[in-house]
Structures are given as structure tokens and as C-alpha cells.
CHARMM-style PDB file with segment names, atoms N, HN, CA, C and O in Angstrom:
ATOM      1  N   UNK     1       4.866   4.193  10.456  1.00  0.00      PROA
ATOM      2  CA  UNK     1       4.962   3.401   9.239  1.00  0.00      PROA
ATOM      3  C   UNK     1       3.789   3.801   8.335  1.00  0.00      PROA
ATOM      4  O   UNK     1       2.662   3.974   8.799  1.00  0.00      PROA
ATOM      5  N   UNK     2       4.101   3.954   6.933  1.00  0.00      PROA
ATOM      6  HN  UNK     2       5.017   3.813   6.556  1.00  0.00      PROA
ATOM      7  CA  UNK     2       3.035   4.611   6.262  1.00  0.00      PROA
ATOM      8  C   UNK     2       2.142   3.231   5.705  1.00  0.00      PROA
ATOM      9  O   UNK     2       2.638   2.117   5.872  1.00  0.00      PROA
ATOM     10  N   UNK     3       0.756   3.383   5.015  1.00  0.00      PROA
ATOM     11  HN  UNK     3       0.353   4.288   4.880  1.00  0.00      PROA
ATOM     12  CA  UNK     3       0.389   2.903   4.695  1.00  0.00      PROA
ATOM     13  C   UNK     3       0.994   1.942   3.401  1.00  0.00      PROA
ATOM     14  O   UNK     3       0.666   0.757   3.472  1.00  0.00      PROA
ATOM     15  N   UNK     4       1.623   2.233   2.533  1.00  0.00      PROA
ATOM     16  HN  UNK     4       1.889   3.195   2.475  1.00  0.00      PROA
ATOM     17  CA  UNK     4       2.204   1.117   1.527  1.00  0.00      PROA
ATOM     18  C   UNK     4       3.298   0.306   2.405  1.00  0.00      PROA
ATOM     19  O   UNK     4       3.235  -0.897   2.152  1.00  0.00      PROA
ATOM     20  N   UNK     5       4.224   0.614   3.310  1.00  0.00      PROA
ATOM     21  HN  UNK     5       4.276   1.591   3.516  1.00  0.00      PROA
ATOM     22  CA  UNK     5       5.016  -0.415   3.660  1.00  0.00      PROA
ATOM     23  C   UNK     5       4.355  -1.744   4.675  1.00  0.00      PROA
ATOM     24  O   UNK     5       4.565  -2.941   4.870  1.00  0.00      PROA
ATOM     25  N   UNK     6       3.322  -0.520   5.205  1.00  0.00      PROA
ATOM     26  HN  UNK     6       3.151   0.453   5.047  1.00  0.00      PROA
ATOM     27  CA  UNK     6       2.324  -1.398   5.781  1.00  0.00      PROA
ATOM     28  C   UNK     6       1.645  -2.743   4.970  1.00  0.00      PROA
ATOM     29  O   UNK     6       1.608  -3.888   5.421  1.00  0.00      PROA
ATOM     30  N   UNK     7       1.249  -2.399   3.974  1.00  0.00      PROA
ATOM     31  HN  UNK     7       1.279  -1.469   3.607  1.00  0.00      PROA
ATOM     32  CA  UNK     7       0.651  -3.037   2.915  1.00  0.00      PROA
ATOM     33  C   UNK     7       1.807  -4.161   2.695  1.00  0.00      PROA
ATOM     34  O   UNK     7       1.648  -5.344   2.999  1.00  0.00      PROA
ATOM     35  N   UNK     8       3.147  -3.553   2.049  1.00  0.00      PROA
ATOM     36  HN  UNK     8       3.276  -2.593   1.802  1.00  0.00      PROA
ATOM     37  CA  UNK     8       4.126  -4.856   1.885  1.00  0.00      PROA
ATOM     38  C   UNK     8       4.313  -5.918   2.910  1.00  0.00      PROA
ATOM     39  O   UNK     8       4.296  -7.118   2.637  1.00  0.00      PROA
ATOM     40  N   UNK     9       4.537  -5.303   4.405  1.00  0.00      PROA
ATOM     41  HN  UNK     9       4.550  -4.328   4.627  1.00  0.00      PROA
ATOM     42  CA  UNK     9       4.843  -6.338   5.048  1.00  0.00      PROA
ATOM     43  C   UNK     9       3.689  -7.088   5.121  1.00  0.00      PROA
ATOM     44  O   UNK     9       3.903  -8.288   4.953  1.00  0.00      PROA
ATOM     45  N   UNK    10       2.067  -6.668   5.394  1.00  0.00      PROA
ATOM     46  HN  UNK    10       1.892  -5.693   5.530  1.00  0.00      PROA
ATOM     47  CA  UNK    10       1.022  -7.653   5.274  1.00  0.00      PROA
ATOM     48  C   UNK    10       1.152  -8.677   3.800  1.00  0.00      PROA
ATOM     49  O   UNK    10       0.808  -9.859   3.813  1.00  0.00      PROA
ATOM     50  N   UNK    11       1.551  -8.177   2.918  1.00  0.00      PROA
ATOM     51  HN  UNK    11       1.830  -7.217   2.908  1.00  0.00      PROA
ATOM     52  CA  UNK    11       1.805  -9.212   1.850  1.00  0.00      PROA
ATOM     53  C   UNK    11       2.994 -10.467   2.180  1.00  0.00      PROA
ATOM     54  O   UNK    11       2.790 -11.671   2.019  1.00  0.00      PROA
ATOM     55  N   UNK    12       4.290  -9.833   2.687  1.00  0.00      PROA
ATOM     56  HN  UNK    12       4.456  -8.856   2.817  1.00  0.00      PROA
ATOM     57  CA  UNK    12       5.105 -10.975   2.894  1.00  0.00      PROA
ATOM     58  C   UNK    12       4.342 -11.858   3.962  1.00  0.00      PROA
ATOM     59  O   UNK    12       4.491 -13.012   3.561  1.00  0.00      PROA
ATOM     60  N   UNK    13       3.610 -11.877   5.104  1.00  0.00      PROA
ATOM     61  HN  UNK    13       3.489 -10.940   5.430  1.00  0.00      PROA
ATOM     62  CA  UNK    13       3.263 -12.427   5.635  1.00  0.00      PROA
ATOM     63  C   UNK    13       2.141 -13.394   5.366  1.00  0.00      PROA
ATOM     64  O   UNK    13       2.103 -14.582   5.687  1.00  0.00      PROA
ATOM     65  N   UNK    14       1.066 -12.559   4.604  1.00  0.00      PROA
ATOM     66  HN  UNK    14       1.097 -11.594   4.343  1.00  0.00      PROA
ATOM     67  CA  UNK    14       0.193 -13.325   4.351  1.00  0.00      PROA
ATOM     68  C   UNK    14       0.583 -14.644   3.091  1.00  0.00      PROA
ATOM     69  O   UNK    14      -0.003 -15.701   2.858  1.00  0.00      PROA
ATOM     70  N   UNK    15       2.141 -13.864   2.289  1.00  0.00      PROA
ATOM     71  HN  UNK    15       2.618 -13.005   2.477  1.00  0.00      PROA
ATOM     72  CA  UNK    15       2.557 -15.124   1.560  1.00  0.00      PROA
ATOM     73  C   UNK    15       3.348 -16.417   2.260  1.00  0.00      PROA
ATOM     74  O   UNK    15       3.791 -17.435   1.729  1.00  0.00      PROA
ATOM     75  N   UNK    16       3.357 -15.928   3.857  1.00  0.00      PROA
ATOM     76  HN  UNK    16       2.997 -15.101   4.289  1.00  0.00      PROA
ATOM     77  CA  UNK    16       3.867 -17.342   4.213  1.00  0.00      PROA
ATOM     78  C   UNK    16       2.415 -18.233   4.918  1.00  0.00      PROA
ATOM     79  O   UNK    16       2.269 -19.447   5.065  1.00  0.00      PROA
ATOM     80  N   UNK    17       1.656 -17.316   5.192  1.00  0.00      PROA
ATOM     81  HN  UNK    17       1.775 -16.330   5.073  1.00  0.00      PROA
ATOM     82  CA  UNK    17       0.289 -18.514   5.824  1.00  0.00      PROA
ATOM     83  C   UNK    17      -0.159 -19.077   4.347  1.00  0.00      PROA
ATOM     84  O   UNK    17      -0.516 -20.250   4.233  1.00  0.00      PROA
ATOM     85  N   UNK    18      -0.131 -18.388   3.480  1.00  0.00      PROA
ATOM     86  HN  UNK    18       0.159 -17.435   3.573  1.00  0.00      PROA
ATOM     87  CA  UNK    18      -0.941 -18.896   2.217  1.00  0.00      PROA
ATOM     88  C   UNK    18       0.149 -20.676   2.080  1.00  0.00      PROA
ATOM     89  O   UNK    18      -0.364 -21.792   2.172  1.00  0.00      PROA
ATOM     90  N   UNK    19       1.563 -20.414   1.867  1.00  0.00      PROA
ATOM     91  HN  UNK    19       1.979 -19.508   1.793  1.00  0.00      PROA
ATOM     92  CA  UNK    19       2.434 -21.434   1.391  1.00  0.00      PROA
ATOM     93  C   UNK    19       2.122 -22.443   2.595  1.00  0.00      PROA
ATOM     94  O   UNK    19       2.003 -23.624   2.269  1.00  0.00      PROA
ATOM     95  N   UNK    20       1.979 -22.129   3.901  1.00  0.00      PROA
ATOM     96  HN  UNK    20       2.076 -21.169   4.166  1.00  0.00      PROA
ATOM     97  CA  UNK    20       1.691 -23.089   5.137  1.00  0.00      PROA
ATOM     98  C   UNK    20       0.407 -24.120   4.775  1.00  0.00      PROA
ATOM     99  O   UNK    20       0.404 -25.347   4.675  1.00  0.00      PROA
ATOM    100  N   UNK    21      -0.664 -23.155   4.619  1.00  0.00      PROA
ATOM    101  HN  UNK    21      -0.662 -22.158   4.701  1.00  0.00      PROA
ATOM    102  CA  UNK    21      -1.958 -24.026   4.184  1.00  0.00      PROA
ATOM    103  C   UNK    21      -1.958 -24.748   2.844  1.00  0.00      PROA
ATOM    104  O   UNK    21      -2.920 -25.508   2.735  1.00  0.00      PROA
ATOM    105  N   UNK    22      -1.282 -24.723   1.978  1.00  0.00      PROA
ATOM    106  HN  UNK    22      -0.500 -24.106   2.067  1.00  0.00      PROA
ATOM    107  CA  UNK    22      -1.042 -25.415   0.975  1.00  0.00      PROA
ATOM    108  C   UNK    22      -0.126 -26.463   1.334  1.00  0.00      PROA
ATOM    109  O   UNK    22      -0.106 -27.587   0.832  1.00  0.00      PROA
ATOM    110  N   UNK    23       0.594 -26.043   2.192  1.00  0.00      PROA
ATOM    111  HN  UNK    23       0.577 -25.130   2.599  1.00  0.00      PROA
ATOM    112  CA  UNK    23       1.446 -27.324   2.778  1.00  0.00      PROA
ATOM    113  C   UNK    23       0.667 -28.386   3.718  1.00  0.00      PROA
ATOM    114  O   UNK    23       0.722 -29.616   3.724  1.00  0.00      PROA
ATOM    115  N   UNK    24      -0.004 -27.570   4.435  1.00  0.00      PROA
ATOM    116  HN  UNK    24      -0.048 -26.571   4.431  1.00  0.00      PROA
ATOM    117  CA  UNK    24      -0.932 -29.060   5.637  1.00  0.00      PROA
ATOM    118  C   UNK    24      -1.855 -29.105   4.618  1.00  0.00      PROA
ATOM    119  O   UNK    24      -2.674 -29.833   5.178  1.00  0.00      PROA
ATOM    120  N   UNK    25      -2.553 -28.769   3.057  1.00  0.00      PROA
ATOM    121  HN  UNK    25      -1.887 -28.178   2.601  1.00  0.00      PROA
ATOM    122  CA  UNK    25      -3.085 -29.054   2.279  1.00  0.00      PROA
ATOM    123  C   UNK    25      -2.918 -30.272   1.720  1.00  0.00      PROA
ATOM    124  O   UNK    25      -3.783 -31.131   1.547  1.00  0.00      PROA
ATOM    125  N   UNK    26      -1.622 -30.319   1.408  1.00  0.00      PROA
ATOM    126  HN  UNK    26      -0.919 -29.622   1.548  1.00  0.00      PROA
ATOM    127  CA  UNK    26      -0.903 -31.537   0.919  1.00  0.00      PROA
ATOM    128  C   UNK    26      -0.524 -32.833   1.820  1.00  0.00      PROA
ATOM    129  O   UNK    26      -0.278 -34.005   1.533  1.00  0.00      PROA
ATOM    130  N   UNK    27      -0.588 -32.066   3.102  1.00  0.00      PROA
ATOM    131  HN  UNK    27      -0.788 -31.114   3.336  1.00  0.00      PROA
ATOM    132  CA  UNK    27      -0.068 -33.156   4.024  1.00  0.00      PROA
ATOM    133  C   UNK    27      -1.234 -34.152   4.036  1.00  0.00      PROA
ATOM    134  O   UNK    27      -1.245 -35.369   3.855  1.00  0.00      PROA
ATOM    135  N   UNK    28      -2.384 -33.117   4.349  1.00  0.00      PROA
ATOM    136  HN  UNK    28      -2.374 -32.128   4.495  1.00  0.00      PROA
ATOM    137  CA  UNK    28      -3.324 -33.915   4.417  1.00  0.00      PROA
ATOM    138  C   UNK    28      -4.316 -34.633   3.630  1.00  0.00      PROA
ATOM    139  O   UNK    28      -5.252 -35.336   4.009  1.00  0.00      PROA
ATOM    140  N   UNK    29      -3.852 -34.257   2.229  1.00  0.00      PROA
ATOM    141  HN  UNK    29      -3.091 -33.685   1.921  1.00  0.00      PROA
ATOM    142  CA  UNK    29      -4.418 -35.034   1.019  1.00  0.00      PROA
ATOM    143  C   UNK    29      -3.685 -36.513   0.975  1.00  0.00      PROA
ATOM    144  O   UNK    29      -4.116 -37.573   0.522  1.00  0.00      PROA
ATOM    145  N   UNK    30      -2.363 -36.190   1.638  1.00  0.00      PROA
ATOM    146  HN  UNK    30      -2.014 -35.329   2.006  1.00  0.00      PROA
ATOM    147  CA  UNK    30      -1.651 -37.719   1.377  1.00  0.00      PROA
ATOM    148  C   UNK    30      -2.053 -38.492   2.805  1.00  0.00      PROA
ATOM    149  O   UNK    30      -1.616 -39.642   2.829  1.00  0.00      PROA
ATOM    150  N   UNK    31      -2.664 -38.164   3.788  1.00  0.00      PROA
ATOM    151  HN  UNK    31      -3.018 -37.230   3.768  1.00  0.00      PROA
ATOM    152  CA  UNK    31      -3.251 -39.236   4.530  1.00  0.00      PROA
ATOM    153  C   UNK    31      -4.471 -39.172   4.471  1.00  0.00      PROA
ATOM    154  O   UNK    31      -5.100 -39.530   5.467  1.00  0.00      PROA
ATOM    155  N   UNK    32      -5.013 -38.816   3.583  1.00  0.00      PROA
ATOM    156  HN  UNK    32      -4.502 -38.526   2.774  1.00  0.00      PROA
ATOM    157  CA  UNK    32      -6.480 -39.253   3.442  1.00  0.00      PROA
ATOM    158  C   UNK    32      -7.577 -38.250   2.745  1.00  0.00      PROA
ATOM    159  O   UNK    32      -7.157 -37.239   2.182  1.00  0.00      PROA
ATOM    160  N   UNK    33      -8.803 -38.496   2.777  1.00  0.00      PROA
ATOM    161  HN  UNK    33      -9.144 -39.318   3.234  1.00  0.00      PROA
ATOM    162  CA  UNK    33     -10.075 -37.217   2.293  1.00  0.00      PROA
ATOM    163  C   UNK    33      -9.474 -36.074   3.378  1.00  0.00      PROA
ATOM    164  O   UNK    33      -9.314 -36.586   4.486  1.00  0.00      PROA
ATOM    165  N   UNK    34      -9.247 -35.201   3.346  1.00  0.00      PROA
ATOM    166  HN  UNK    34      -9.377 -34.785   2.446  1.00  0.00      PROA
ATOM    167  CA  UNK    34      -9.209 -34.077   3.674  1.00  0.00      PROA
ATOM    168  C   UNK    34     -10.471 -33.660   4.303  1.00  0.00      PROA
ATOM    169  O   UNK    34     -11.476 -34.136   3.775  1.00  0.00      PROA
ATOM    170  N   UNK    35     -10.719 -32.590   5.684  1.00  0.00      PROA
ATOM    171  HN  UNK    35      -9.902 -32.203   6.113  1.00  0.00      PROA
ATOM    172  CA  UNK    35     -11.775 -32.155   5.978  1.00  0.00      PROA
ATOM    173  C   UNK    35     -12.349 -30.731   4.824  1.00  0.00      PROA
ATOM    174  O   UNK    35     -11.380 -30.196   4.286  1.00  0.00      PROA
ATOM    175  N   UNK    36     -13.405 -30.254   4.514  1.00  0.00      PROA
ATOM    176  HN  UNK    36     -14.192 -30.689   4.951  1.00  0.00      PROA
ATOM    177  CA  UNK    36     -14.003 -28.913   3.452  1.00  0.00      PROA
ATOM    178  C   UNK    36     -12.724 -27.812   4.116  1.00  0.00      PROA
ATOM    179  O   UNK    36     -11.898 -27.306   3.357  1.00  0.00      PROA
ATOM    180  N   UNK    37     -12.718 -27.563   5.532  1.00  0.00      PROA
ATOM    181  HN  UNK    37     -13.389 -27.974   6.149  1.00  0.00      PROA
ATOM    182  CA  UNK    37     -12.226 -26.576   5.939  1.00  0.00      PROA
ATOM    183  C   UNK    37     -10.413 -26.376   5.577  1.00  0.00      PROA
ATOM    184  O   UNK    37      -9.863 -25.283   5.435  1.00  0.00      PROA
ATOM    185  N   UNK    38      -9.835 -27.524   5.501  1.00  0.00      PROA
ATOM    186  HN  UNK    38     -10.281 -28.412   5.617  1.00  0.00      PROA
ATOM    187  CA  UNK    38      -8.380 -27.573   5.344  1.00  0.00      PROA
ATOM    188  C   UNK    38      -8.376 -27.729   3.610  1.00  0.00      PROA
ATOM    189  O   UNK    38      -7.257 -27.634   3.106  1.00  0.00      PROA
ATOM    190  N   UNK    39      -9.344 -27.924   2.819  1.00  0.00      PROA
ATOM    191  HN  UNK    39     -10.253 -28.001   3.229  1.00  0.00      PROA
ATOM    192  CA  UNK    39      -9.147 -28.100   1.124  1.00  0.00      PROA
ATOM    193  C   UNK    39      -9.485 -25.938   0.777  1.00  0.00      PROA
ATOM    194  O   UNK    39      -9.059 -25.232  -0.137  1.00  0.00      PROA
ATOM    195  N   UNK    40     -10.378 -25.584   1.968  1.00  0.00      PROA
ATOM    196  HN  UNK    40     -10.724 -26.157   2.711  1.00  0.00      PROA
ATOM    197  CA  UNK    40     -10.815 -24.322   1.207  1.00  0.00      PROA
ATOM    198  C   UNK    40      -9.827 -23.359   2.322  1.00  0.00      PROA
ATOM    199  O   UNK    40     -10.166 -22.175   2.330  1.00  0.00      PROA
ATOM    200  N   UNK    41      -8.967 -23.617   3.010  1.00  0.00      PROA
ATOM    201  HN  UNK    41      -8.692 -24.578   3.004  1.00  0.00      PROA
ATOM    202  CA  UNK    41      -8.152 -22.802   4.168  1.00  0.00      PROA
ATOM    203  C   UNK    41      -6.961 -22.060   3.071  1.00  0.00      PROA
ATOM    204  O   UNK    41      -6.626 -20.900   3.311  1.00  0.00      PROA
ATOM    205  N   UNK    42      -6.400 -22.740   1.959  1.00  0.00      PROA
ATOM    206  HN  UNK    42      -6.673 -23.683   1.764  1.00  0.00      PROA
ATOM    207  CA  UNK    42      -5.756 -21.284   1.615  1.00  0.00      PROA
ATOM    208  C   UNK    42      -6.816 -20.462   0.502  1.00  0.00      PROA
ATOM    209  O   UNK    42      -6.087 -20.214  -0.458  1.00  0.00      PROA
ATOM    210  N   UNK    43      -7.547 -20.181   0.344  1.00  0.00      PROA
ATOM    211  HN  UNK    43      -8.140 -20.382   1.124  1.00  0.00      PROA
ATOM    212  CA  UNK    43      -8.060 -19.346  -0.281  1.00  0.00      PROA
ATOM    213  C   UNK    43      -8.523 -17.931   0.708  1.00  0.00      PROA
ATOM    214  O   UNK    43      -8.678 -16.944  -0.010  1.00  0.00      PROA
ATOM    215  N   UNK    44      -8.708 -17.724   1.838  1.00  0.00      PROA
ATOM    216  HN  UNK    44      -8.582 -18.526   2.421  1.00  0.00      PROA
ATOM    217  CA  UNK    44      -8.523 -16.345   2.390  1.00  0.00      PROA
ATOM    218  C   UNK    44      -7.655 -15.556   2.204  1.00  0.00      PROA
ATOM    219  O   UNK    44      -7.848 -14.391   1.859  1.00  0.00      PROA
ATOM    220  N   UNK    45      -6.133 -16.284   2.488  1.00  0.00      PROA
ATOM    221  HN  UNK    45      -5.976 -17.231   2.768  1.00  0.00      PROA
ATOM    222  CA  UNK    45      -4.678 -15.733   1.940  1.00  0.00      PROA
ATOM    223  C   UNK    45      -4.836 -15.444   0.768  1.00  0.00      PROA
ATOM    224  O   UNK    45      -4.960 -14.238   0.555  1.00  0.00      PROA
ATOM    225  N   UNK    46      -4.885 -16.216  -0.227  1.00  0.00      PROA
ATOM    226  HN  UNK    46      -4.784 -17.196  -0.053  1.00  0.00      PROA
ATOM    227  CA  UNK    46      -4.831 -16.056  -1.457  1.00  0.00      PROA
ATOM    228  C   UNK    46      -5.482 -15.047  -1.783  1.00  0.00      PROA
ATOM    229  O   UNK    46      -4.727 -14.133  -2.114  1.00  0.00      PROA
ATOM    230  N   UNK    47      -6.389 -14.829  -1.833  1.00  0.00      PROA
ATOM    231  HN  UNK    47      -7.003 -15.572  -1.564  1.00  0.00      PROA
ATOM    232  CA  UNK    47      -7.373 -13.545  -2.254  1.00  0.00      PROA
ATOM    233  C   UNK    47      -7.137 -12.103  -1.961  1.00  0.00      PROA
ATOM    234  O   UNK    47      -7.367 -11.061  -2.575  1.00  0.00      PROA
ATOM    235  N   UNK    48      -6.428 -12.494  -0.453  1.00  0.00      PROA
ATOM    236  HN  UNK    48      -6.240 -13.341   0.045  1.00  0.00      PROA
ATOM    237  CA  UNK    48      -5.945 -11.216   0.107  1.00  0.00      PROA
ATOM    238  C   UNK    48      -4.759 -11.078  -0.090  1.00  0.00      PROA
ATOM    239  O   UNK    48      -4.392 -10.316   0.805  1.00  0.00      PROA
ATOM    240  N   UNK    49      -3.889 -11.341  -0.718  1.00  0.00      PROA
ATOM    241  HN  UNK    49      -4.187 -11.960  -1.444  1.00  0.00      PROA
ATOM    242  CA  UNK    49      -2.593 -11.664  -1.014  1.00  0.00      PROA
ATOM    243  C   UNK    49      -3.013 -11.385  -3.134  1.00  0.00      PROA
ATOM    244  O   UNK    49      -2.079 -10.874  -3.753  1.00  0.00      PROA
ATOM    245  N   UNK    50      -4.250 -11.719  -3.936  1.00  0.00      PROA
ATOM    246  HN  UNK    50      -5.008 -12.134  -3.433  1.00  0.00      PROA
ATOM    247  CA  UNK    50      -4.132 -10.972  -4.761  1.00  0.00      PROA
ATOM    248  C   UNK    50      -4.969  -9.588  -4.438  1.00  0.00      PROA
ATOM    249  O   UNK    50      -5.130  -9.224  -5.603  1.00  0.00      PROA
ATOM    250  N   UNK    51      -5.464  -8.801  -3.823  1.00  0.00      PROA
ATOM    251  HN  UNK    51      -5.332  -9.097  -2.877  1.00  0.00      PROA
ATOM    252  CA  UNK    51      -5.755  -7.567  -3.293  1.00  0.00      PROA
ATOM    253  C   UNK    51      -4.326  -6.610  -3.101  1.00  0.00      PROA
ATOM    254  O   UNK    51      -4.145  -5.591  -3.768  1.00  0.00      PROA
ATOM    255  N   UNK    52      -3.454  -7.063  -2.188  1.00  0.00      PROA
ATOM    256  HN  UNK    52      -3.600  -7.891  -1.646  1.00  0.00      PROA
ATOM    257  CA  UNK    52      -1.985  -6.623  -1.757  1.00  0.00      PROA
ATOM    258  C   UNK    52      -1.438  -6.293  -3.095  1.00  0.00      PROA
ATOM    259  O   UNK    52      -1.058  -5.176  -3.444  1.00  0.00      PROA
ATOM    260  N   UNK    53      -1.436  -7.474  -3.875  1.00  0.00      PROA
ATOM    261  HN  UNK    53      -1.744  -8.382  -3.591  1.00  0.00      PROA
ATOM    262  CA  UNK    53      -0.465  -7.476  -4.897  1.00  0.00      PROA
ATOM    263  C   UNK    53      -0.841  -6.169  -5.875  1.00  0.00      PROA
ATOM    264  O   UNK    53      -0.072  -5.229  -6.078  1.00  0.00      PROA
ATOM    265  N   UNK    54      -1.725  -6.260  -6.245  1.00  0.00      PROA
ATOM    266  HN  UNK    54      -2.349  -7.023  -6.080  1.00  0.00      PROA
ATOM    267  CA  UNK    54      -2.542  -5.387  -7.211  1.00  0.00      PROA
ATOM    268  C   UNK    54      -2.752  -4.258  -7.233  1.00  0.00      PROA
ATOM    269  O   UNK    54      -3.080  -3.559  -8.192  1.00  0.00      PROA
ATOM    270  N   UNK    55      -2.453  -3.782  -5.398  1.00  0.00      PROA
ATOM    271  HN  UNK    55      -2.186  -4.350  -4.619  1.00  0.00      PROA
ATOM    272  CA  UNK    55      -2.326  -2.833  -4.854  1.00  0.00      PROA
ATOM    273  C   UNK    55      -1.152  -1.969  -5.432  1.00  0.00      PROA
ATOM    274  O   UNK    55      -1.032  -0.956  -6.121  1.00  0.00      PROA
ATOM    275  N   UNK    56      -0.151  -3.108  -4.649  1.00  0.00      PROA
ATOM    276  HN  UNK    56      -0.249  -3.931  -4.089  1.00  0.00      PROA
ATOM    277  CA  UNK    56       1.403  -2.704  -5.068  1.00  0.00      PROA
ATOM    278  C   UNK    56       1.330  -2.515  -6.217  1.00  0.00      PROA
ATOM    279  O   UNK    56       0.984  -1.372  -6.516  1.00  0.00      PROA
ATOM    280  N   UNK    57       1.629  -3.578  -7.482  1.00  0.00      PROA
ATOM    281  HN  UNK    57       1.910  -4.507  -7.239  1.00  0.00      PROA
ATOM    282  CA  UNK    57       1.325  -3.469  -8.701  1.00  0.00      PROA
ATOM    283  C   UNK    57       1.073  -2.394  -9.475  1.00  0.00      PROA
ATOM    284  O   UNK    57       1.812  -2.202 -10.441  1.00  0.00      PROA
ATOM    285  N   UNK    58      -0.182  -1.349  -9.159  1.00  0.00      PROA
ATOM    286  HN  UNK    58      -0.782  -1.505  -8.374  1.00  0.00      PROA
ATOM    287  CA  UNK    58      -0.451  -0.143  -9.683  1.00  0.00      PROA
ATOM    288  C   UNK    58       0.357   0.881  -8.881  1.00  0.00      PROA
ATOM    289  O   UNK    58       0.493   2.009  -9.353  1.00  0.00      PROA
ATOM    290  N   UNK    59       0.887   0.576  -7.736  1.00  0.00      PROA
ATOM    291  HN  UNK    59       0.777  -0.341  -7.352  1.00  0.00      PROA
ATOM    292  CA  UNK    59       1.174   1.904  -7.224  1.00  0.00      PROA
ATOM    293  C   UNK    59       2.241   2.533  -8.035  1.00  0.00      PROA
ATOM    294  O   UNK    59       1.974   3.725  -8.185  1.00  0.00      PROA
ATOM    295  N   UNK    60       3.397   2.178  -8.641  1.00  0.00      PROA
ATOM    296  HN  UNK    60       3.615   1.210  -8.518  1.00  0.00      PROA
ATOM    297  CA  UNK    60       3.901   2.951  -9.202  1.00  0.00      PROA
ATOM    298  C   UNK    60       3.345   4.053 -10.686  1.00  0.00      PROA
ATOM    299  O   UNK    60       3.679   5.203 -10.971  1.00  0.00      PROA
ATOM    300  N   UNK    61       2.592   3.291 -11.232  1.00  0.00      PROA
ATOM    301  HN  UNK    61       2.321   2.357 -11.000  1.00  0.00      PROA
ATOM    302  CA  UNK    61       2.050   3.565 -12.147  1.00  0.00      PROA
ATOM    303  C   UNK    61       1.314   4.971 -11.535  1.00  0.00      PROA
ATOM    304  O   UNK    61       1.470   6.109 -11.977  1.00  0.00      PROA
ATOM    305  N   UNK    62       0.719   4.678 -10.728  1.00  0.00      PROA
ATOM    306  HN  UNK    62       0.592   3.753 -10.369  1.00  0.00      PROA
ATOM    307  CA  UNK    62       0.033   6.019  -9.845  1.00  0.00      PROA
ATOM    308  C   UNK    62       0.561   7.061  -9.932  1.00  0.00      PROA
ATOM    309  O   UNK    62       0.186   8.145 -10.379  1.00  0.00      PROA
ATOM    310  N   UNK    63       2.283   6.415  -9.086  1.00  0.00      PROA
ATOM    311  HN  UNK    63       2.588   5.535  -8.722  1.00  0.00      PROA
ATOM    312  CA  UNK    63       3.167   7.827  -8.879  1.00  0.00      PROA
ATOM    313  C   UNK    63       4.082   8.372  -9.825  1.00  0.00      PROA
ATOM    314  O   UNK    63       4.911   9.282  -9.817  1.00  0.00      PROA
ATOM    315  N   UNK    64       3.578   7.339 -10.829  1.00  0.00      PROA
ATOM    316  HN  UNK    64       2.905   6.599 -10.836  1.00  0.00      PROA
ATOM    317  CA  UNK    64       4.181   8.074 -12.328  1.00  0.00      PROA
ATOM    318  C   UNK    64       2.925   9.251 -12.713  1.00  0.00      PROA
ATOM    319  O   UNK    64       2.970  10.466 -12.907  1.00  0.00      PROA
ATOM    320  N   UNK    65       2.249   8.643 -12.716  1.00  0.00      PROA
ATOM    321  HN  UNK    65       2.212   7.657 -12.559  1.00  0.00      PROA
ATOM    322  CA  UNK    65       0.997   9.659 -12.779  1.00  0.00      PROA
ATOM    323  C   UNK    65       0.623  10.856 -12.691  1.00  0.00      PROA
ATOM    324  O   UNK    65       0.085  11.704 -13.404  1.00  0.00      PROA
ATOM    325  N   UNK    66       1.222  10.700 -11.147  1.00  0.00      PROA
ATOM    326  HN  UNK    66       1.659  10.012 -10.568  1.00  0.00      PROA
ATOM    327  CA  UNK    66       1.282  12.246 -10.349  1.00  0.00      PROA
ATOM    328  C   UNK    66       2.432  13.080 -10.984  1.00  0.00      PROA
ATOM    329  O   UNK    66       2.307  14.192 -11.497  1.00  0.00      PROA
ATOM    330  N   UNK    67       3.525  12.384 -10.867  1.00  0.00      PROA
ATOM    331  HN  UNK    67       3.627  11.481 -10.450  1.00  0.00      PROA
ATOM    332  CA  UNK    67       4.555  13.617 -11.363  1.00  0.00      PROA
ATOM    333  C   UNK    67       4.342  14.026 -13.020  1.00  0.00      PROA
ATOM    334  O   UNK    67       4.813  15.021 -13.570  1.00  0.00      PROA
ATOM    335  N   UNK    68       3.526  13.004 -13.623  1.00  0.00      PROA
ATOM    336  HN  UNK    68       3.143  12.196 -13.177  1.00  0.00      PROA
ATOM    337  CA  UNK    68       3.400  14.009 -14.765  1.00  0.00      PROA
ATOM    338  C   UNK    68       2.507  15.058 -14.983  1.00  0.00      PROA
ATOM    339  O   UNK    68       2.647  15.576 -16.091  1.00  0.00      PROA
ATOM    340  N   UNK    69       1.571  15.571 -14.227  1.00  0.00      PROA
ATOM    341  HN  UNK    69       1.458  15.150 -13.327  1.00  0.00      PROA
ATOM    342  CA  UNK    69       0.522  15.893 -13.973  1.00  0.00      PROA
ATOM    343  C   UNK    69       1.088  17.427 -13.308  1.00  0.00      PROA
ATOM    344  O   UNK    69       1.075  18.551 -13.809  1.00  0.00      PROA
ATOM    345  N   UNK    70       1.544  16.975 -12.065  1.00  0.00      PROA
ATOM    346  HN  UNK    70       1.554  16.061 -11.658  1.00  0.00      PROA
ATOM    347  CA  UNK    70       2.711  18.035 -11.184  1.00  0.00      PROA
ATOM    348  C   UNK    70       3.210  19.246 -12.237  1.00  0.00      PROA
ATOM    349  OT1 UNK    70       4.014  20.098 -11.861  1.00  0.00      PROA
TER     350      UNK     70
END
């Protein structure tokens, strides 16, 4: 498996832990103060999930790049 599909599937995945922690985010705002660790738990995903994206994002642009160049 090459490195960009690699890259996609780490994105679909990391977009379902990101949607999970926003979910026990919420769960747990509605029974009460929340602990620091469950208010700041999706922001790892998130960050790395905009890294992925941005990744993807330019890559075509890249490989437009190349073939004009070629």
C-alpha cells in the first residue's frame, strides 16, 4: 500500500475517533462539568485529521504540477 492511500485510510479513521470524542464530549457536558481531559480529547484527532486533509488537498495540485513540467 503506497503512502497516499495510506494517508486516506488514516484520515477516514481518525474522522471517526475525532466524531466519537465529540460525542462522549457532549455526553458528558450534559451530565455535568466535564473532566480538562474529555473537553481537550478531540483536539489530537482534529489536528491530525487537519494535517491528512491538507495533505490530500494539495496532492493533486502537485500532480498537476509534475505533468506540466514532464
Amino acid at each position: 500500500m503506497n503512502i497516499n492511500a495510506w494517508i486516506r485510510r488514516t484520515h477516514r479513521w481518525l474522522s471517526i475517533v475525532f466524531t466519537l470524542t465529540v460525542i462522549a464530549n457532549f455526553v458528558a457536558m450534559a451530565l455535568g462539568e466535564p473532566p480538562a481531559f474529555v473537553v481537550y480529547a478531540p483536539l489530537l484527532p482534529l489536528f491530525l485529521l487537519l494535517f491528512s486533509g491538507l495533505y490530500m488537498f494539495v496532492l493533486p495540485y502537485v500532480a498537476g504540477a509534475k505533468r506540466v513540467h514532464d
